[in-house]
DSSP file (Angstrom, degrees, kcal/mol; ACC not computed):
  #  RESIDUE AA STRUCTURE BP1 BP2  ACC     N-H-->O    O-->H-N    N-H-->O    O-->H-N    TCO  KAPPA ALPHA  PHI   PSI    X-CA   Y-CA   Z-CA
    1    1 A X              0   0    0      0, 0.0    31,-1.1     0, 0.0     2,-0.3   0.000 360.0 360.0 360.0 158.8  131.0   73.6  -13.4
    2    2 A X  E     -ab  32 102A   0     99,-2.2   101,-1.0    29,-0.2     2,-0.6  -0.990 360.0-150.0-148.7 137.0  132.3   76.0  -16.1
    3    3 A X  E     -ab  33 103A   0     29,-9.9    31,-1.3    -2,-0.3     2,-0.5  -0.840  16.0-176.0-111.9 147.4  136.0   76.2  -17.5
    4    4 A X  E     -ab  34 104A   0     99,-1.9   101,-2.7    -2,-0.6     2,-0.4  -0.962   6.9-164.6-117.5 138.2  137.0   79.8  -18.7
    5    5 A X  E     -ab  35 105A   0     29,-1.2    31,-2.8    -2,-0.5     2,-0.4  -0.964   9.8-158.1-121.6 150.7  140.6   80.2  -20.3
    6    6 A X  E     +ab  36 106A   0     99,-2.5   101,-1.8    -2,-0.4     2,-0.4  -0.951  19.4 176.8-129.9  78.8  141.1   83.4  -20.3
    7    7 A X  E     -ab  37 107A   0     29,-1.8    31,-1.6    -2,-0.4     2,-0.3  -0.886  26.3-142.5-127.9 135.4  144.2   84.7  -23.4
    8    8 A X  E     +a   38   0A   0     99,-0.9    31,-0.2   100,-0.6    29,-0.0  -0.831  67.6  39.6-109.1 144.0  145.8   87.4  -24.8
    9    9 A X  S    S-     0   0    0     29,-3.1    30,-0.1    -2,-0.3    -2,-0.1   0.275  81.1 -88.9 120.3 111.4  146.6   87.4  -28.4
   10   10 A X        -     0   0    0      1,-0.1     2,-0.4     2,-0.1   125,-0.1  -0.554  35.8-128.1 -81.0 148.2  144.7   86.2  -31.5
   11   11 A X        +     0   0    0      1,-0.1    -1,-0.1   124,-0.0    -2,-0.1  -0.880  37.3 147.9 -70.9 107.2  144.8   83.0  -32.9
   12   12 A X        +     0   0    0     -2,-0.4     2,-0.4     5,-0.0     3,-0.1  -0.011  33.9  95.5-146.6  36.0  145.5   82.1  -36.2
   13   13 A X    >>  -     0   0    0      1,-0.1     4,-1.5   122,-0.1     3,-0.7  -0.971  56.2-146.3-117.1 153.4  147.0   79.3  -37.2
   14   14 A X  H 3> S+     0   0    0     -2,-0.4     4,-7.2     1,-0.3     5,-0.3   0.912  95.9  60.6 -65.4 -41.3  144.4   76.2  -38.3
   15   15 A X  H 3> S+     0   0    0      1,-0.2     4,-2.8     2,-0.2    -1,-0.3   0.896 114.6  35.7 -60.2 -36.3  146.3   73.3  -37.2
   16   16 A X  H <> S+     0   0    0     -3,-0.7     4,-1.7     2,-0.2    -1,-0.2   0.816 116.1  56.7 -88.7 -16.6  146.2   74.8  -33.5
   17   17 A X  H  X S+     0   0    0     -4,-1.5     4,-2.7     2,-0.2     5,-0.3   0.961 106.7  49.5 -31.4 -71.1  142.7   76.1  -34.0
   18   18 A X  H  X S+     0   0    0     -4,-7.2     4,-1.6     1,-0.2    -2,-0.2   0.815 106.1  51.9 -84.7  -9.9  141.6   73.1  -34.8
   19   19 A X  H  X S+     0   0    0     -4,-2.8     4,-0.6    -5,-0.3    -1,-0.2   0.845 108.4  51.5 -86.6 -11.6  143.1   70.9  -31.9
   20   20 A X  H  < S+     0   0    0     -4,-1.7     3,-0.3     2,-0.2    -2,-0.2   0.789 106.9  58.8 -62.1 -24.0  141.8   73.0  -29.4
   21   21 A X  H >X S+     0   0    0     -4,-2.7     4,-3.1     1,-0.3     3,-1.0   0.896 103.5  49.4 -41.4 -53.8  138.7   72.5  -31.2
   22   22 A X  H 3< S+     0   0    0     -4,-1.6     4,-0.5     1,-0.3    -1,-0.3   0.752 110.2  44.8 -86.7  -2.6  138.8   69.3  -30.8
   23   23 A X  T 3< S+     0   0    0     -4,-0.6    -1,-0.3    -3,-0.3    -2,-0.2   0.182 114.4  58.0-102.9  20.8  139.6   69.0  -26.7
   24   24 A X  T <4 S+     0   0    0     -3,-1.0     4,-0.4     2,-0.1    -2,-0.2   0.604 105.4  45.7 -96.0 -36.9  136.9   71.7  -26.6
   25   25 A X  S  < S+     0   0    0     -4,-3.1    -2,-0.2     2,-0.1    -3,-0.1   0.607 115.6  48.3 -76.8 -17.2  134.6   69.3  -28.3
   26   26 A X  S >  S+     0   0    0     -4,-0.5     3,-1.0    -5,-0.2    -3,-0.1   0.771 108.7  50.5 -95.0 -43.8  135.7   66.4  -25.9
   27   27 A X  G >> S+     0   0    0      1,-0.2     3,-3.5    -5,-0.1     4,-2.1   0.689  77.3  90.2 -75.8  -6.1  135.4   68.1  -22.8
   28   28 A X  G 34 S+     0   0    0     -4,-0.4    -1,-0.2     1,-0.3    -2,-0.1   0.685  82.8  66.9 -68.2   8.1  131.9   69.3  -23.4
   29   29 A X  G <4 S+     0   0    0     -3,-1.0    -1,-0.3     1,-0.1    -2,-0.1   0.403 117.7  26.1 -85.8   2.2  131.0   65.6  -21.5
   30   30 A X  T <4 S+     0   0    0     -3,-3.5     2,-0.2     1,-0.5    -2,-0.2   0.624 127.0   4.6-122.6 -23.5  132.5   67.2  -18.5
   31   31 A X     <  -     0   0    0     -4,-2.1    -1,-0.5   -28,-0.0     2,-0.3  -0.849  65.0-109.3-162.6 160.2  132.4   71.2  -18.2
   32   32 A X  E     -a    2   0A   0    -31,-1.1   -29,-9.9    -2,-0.2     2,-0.3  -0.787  44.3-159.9 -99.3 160.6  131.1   74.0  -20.1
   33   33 A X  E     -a    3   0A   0     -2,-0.3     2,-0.2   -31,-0.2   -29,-0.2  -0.873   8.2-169.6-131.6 164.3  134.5   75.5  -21.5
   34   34 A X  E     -a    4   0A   0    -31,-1.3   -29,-1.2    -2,-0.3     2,-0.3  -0.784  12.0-157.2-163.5 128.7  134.6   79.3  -22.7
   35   35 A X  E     -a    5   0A   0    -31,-0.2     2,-0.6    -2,-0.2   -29,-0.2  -0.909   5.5-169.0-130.5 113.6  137.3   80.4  -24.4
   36   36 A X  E     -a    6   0A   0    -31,-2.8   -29,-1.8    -2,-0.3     2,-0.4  -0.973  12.6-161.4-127.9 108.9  137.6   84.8  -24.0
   37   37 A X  E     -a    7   0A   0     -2,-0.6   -29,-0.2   -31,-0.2     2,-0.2  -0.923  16.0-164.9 -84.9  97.8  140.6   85.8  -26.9
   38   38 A X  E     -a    8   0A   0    -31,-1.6   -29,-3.1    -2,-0.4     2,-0.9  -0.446  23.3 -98.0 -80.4 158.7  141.7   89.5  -25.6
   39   39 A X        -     0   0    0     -2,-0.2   -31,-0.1   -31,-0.2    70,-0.1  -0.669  33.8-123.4 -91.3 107.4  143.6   91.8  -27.7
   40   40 A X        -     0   0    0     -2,-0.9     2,-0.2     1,-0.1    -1,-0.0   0.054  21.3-116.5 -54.0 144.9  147.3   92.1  -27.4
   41   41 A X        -     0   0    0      1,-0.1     2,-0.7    14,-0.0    69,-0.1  -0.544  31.1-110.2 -71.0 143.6  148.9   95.3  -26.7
   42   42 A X        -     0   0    0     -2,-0.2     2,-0.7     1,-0.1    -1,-0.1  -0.689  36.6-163.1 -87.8 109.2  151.6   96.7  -29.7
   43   43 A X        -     0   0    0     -2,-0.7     4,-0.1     1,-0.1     3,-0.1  -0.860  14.0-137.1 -97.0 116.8  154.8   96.2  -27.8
   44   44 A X        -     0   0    0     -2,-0.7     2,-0.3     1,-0.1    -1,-0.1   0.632  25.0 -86.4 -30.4-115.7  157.2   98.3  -29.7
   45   45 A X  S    S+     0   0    0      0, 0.0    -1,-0.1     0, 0.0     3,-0.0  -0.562 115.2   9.5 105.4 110.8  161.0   97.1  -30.6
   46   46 A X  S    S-     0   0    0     -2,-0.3    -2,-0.1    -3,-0.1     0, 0.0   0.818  94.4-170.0  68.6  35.6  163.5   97.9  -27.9
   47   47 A X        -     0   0    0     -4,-0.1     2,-0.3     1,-0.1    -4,-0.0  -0.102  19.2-124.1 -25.9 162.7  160.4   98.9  -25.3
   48   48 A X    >>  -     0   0    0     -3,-0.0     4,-3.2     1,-0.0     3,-0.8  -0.781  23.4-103.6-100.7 161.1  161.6  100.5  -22.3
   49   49 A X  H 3> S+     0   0    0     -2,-0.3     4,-1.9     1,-0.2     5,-0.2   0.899 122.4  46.4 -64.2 -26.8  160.7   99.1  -19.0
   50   50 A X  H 3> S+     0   0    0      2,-0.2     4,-1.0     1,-0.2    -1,-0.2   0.857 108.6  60.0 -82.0 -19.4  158.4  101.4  -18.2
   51   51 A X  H X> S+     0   0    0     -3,-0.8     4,-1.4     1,-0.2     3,-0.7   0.941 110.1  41.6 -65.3 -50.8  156.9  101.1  -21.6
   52   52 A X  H 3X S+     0   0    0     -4,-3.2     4,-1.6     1,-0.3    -2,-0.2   0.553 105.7  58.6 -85.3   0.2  156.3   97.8  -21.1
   53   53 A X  H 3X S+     0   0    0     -4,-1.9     4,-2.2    -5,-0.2    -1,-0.3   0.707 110.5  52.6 -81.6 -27.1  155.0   97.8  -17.4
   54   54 A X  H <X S+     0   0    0     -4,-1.0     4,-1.1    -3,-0.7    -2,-0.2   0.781 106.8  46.8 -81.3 -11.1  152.6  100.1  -19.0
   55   55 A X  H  X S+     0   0    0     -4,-1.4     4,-3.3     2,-0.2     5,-0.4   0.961 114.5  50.5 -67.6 -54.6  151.7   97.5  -21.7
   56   56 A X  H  X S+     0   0    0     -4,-1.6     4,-4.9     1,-0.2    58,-0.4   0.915 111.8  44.6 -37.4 -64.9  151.5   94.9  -18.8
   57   57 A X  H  < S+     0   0    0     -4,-2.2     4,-0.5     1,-0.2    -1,-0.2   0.779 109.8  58.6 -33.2 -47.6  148.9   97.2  -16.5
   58   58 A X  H  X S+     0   0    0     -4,-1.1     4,-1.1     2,-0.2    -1,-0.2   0.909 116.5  30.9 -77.9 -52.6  146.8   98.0  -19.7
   59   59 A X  H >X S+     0   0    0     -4,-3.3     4,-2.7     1,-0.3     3,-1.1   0.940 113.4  65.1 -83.1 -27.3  146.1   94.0  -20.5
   60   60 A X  H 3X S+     0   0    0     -4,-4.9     4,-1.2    -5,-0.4    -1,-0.3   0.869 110.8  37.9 -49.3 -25.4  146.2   93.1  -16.6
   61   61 A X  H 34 S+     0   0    0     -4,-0.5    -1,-0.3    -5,-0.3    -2,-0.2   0.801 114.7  49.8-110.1 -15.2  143.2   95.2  -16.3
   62   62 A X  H XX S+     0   0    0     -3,-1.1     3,-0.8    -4,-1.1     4,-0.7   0.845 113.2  51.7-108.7 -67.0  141.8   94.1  -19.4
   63   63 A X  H 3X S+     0   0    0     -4,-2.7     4,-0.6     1,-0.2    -2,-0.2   0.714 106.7  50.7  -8.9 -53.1  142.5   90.5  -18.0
   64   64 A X  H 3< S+     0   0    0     -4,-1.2    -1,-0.2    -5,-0.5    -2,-0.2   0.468  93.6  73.1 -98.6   9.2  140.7   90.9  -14.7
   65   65 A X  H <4 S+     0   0    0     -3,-0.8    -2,-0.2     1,-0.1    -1,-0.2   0.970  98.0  50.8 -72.6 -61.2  137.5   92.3  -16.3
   66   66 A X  H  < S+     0   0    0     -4,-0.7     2,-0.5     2,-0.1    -2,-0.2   0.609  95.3  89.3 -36.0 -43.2  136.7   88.9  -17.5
   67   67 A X     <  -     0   0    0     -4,-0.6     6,-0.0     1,-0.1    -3,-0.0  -0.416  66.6-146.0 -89.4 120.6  137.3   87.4  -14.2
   68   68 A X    >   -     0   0    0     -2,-0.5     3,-0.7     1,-0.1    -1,-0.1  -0.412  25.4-113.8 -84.3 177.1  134.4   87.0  -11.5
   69   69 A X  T 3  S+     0   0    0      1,-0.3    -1,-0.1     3,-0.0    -2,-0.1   0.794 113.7  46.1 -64.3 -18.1  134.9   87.3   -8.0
   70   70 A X  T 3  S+     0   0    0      2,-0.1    -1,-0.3    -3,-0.0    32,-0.2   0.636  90.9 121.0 -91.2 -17.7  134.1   83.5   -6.9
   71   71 A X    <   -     0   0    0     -3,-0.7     2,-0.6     1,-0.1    32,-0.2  -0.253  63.6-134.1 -62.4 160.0  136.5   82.2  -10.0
   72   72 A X        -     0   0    0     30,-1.5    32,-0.5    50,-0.0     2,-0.4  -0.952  27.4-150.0-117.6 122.6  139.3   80.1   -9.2
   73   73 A X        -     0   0    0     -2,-0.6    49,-2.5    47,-0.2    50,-1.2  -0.715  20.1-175.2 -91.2 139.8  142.0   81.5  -11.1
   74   74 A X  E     -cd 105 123A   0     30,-1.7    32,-1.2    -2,-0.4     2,-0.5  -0.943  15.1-161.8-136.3 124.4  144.9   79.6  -12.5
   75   75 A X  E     -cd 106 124A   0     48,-3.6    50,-1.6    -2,-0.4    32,-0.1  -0.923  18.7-130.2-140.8 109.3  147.7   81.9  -14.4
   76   76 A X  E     + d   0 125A   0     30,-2.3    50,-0.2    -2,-0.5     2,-0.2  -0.323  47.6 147.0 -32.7 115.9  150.3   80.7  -16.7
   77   77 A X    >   -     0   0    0     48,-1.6     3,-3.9     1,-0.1    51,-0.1  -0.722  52.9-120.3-168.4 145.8  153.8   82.1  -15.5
   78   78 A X  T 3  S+     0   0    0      1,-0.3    50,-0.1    -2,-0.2    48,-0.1   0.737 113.3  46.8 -23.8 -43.4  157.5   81.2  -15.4
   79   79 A X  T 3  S+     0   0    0     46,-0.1    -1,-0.3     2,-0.1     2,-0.1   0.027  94.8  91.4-119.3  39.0  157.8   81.4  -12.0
   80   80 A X  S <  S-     0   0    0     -3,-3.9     2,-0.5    45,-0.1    45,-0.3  -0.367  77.8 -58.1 -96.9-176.4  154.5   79.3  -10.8
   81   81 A X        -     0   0    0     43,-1.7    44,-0.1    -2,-0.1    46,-0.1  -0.629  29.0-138.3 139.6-140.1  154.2   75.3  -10.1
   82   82 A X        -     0   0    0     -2,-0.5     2,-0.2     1,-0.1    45,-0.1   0.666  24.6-179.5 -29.0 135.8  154.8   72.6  -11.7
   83   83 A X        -     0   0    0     43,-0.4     2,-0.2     3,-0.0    -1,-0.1  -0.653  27.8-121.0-118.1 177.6  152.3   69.9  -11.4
   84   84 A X        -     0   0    0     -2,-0.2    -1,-0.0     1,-0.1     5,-0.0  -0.294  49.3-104.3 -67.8-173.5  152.0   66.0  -12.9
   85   85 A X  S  > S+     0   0    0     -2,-0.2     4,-1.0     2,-0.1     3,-0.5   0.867 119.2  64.8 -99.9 -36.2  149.1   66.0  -14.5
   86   86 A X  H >> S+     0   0    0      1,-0.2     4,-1.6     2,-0.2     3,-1.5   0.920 107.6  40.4 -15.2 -72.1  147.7   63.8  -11.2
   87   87 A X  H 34 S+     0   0    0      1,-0.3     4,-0.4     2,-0.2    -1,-0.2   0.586 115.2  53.3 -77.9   4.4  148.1   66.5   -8.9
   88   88 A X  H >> S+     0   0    0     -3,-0.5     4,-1.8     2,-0.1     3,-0.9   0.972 108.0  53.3 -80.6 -38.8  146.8   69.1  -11.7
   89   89 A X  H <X S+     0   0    0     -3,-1.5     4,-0.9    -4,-1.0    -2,-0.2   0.793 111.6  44.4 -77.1 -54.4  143.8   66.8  -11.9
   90   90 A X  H 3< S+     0   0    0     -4,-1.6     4,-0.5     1,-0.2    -1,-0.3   0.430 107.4  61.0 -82.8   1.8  143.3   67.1   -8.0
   91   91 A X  H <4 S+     0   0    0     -3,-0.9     4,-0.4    -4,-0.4    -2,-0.3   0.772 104.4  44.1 -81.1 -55.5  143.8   70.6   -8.0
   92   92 A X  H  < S+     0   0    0     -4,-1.8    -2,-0.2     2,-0.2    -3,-0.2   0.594 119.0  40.1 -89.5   4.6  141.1   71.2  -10.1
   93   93 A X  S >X S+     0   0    0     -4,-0.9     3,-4.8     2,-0.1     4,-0.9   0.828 108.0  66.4 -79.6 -93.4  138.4   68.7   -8.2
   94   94 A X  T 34 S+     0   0    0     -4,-0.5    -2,-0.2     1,-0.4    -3,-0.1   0.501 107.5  45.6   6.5 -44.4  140.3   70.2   -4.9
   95   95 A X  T 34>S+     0   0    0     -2,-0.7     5,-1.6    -4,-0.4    -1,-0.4   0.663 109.9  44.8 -95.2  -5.6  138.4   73.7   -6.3
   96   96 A X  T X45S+     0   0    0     -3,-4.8     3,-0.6     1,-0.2    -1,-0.2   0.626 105.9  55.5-105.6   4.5  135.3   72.9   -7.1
   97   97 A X  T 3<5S+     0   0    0     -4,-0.9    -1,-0.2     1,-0.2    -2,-0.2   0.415 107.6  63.3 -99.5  17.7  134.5   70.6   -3.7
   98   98 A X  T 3 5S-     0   0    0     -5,-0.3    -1,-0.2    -4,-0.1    -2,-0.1   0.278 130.7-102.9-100.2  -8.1  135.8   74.6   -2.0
   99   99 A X  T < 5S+     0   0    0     -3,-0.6     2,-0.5     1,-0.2    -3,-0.2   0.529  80.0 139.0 115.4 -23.6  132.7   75.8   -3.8
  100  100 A X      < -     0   0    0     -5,-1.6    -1,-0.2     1,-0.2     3,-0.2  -0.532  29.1-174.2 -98.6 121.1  134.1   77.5   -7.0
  101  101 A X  S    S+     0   0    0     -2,-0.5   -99,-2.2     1,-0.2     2,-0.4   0.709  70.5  62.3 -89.5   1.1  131.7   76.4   -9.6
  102  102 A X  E     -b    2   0A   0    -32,-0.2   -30,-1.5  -101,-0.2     2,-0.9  -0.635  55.5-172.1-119.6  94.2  134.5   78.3  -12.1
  103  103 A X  E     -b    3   0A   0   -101,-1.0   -99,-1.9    -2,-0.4     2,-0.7  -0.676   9.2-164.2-108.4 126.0  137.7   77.9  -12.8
  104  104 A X  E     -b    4   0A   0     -2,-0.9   -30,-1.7   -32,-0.5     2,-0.3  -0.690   2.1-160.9 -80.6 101.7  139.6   80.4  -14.9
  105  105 A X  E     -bc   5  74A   0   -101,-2.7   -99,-2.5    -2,-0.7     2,-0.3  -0.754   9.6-147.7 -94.3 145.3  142.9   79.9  -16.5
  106  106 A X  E     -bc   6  75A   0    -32,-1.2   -30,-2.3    -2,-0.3     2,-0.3  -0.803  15.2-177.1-124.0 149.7  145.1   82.8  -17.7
  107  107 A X  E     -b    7   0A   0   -101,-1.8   -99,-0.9    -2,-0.3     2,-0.1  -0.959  23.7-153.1-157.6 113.8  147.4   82.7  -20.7
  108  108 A X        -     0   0    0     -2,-0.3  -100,-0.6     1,-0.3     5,-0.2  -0.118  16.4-111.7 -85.5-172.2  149.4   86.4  -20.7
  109  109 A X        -     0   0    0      3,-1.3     3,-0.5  -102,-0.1    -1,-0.3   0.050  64.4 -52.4 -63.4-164.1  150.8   88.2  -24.2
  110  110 A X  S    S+     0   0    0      1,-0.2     3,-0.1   -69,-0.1    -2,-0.0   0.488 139.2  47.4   8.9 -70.0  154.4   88.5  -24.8
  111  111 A X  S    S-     0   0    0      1,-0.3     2,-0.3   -59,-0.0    -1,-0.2   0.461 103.7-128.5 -97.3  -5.7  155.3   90.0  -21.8
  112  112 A X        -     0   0    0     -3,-0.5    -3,-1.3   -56,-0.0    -1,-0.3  -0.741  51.1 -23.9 100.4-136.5  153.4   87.7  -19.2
  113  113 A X        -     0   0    0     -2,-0.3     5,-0.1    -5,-0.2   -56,-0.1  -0.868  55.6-116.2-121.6 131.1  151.1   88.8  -16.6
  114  114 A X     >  -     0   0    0    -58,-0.4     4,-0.8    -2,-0.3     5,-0.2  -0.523  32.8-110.5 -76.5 154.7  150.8   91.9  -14.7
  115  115 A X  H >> S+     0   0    0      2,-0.2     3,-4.4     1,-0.2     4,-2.6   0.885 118.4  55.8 -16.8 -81.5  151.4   92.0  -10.8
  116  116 A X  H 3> S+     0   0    0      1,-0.4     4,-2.1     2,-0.2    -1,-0.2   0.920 107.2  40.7 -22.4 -88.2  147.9   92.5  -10.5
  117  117 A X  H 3> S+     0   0    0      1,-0.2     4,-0.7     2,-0.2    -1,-0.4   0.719 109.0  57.9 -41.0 -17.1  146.8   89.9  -12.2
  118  118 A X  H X< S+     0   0    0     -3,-4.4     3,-0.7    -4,-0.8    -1,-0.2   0.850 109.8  58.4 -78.9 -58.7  149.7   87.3  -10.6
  119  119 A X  H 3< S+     0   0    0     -4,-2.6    -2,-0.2     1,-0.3    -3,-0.1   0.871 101.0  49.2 -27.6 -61.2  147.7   88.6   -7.3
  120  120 A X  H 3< S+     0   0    0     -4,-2.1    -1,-0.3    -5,-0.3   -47,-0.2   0.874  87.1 102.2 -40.6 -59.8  144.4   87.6   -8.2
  121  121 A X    <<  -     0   0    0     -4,-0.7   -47,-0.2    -3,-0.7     3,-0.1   0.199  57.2-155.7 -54.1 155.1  145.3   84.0   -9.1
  122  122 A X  S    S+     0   0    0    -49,-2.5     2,-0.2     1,-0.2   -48,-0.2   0.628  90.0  22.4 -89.5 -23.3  144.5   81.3   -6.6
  123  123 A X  E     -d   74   0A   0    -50,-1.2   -48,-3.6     2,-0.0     2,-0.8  -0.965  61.3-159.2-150.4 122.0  147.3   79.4   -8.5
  124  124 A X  E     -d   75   0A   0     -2,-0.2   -43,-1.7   -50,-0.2     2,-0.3  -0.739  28.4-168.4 -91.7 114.7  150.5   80.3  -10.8
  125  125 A X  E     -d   76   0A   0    -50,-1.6   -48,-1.6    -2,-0.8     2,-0.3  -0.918  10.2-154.4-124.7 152.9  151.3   77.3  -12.7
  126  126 A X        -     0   0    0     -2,-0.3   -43,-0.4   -50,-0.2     3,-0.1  -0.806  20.5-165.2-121.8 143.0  154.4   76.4  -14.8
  127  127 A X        -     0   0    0     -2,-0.3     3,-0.1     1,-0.3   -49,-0.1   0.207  70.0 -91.8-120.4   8.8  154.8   74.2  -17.6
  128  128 A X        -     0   0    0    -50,-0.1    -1,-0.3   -51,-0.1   -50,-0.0  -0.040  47.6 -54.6  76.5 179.0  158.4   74.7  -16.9
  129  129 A X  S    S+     0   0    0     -3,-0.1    -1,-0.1     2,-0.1   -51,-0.0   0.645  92.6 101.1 -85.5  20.4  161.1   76.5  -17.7
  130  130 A X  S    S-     0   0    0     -3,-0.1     2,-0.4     1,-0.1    -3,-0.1  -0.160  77.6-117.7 -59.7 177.9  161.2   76.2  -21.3
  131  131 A X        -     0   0    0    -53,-0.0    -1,-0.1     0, 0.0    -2,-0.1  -0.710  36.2-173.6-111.8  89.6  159.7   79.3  -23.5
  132  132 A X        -     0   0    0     -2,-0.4     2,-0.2     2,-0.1     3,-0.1  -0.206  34.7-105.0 -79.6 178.4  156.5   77.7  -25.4
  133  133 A X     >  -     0   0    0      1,-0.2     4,-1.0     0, 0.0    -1,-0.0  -0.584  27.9-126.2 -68.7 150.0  154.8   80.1  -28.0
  134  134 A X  H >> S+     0   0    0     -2,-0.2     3,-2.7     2,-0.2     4,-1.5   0.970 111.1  57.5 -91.5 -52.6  151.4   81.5  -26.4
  135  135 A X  H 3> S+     0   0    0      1,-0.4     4,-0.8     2,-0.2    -1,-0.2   0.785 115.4  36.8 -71.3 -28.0  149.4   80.3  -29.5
  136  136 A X  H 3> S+     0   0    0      1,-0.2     4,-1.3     2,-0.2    -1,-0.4   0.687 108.0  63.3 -93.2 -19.6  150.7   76.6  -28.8
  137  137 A X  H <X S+     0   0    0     -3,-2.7     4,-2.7    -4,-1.0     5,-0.3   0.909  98.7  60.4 -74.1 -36.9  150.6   76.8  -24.9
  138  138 A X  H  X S+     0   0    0     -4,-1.5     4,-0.8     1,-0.2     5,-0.3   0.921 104.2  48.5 -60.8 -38.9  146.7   77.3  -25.4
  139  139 A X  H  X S+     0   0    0     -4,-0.8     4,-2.4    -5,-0.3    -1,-0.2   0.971 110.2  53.9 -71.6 -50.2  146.6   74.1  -26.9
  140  140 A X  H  X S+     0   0    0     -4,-1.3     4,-0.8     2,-0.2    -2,-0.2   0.703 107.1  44.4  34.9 -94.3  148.5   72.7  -24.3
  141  141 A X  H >X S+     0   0    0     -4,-2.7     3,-2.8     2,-0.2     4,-1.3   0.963 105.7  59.7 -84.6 -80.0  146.8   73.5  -21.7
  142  142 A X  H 3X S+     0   0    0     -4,-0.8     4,-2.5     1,-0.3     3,-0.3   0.695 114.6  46.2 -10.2 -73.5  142.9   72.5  -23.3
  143  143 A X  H 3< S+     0   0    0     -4,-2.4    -1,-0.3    -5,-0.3     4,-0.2   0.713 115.9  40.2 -65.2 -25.7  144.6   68.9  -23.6
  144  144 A X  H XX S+     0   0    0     -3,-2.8     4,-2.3    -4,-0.8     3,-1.0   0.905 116.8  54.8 -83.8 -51.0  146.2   68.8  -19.7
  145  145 A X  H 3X>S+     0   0    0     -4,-1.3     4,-3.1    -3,-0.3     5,-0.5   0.982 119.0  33.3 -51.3 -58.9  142.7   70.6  -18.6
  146  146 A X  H 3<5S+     0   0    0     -4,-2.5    -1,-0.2     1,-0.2    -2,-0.2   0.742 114.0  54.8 -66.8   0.8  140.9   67.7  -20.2
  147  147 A X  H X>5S+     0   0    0     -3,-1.0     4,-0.7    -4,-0.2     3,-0.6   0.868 105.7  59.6 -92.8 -35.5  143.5   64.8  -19.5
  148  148 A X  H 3X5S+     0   0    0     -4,-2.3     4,-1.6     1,-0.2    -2,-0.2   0.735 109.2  44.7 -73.9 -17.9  143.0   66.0  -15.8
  149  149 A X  H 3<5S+     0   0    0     -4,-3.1     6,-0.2    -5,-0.2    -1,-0.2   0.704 104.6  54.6 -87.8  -3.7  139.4   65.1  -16.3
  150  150 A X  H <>XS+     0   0    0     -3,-0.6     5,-1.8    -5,-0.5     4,-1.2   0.957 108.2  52.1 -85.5 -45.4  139.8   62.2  -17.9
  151  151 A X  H  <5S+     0   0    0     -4,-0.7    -2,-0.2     2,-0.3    -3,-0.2   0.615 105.9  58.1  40.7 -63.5  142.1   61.1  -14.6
  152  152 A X  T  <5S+     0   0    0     -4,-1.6    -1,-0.3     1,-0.2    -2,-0.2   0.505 109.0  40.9 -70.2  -9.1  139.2   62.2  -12.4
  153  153 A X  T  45S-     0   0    0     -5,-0.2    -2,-0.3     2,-0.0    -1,-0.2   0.849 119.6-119.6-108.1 -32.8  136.9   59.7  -14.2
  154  154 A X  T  <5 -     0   0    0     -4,-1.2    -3,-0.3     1,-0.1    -2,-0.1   0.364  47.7-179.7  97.8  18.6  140.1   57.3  -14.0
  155  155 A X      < -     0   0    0     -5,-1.8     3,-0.2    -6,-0.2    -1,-0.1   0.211  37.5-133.2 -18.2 131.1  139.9   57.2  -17.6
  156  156 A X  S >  S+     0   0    0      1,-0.1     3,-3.1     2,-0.1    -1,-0.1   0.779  94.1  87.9 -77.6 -11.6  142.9   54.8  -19.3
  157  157 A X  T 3  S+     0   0    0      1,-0.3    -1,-0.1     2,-0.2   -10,-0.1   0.868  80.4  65.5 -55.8 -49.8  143.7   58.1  -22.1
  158  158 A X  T 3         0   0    0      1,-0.3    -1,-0.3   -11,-0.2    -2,-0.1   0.534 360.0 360.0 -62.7 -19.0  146.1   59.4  -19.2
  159  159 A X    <         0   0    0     -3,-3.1    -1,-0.3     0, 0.0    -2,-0.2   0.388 360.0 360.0 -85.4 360.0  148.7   56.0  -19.6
């Protein structure tokens, strides 16, 4: 099995570099993980909507290059959701005994996720309705993918 996250938006700061590092180095007893960093679109100051549906379209498609057709897609957005980290855990065993030997997670810009891309997904998931920073949701998410595997093994790190 192979985990793709899937993100718009360079990284840069170390301290979150380097704890995704390290639940990328912890999961490699479980999954290959592959991490594909796309490049954010320049959303202007005061956009217009239409500006910024075209911003959306432009990384959606840019986004769904990445993805093959057999992945099982998981996409970060506001209006997805909410799991415990159990039922995230069985959610992603749930995909792989369906066959998908890949599951993709999506992490939008700015502006989220285009239709398209919402479309795709097998699963829209929410972290709630707070507003995290992208660069810190990627980190995040690495530690919840790998606490759900830790969970599947029935690991105590989850208490």
């Amino acid at each position: 099995m192979k985990v793709k996250l899937i993100t718009v938006g360079k990284l840069k700061e170390k301290y979150l570099k380097d704890g995704i590092s390290e639940y990328v180095k912890r999961l490699g007893r479980f999954t290959k993980f592959e991490s594909i960093e796309l490049p954010d679109e320049k959303t202007p100051d005061n956009a217009r909507e239409s500006e910024n549906k075209l911003i959306l379209e432009k990384e959606g498609r840019l986004i769904l290059s990445k993805v093959g057709d057999r992945d099982y897609v998981i996409a970060l957005a506001i209006e997805g959701k909410q799991f415990p980290s159990e039922q995230f855990a069985k959610e992603i065993e749930q995909a792989t005994l369906k066959g998908h030997s890949e599951i993709t997670f999506i992490i939008g810009g700015s502006l989220g996720l285009s239709l398209e891309v919402k479309k795709r997904a097998n699963q829209l998931m929410s972290f709630g309705l707070l507003t995290f920073p992208h660069q810190l949701m990627r980190l995040v998410l690495v530690e919840q993918i790998y606490r759900a595997f830790m969970i599947q093994q029935g690991s105590p790190y989850h208490k």
